[in-house]
C-alpha positions as CSV (number, residue, x, y, z in Angstrom):
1,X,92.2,110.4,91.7
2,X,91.3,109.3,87.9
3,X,93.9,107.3,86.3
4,X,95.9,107.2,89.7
5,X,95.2,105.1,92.7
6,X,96.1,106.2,96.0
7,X,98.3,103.3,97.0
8,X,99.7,103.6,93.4
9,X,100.6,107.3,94.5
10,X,102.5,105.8,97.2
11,X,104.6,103.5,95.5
12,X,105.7,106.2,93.6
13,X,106.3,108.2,95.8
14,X,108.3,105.8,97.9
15,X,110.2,104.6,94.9
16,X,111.6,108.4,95.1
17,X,112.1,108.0,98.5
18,X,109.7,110.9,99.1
19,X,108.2,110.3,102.8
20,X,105.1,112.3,102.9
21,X,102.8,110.5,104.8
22,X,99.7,108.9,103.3
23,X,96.0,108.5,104.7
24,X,94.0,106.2,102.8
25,X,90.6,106.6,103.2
26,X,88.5,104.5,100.7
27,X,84.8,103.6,100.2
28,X,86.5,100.0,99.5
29,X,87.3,97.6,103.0
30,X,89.4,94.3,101.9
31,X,92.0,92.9,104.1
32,X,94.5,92.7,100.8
33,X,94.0,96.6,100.5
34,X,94.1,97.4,104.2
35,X,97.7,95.4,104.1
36,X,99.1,96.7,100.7
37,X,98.6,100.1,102.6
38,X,99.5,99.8,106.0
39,X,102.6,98.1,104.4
40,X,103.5,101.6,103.6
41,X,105.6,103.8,106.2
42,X,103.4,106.2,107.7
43,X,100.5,105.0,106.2
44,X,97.1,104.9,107.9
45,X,94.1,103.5,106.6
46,X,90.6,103.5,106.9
47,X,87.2,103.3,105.0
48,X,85.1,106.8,104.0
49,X,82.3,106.0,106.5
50,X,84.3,106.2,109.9
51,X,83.6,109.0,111.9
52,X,85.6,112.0,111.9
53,X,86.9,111.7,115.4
54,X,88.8,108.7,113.5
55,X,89.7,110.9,111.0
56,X,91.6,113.6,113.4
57,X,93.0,110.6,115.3
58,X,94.8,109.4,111.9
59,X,96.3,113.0,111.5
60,X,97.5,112.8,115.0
61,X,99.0,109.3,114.4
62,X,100.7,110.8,111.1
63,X,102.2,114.3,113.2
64,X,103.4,111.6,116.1
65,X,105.3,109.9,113.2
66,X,106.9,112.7,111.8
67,X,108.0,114.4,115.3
68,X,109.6,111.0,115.8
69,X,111.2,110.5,112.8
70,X,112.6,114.6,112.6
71,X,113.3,114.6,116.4
């Protein structure tokens, strides 16, 4: 997003205590990232190059959160 990182995205939101769940998929891998986002409630991450079974397992993760959390 130009101008607007992901994680900076979800600070913001979070600072509006919006709770839309994040996925964070970057090209980048550093533990420092992976903890600022996972940090984050909901939050999954993981880098651009897993495979998309991955992928649909993160969305699942993110639906399981939200059922809990509404339930």
């Amino acid at each position: 997003m130009p101008g607007l990182s992901v994680l900076d995205l979800s600070r913001k939101l979070h600072a509006v205590k919006d709770t839309t769940p994040i996925i964070f998929f970057t090209s980048q891998d550093s533990s420092e990232l992976r903890a600022q986002a996972e940090a984050h409630d909901g939050a999954v991450y993981f880098r651009k190059t897993n495979a998309g079974l991955d992928i649909l397992a993160a969305i699942r993760h993110i639906i399981q959160l939200q059922e809990t959390v509404s339930g």
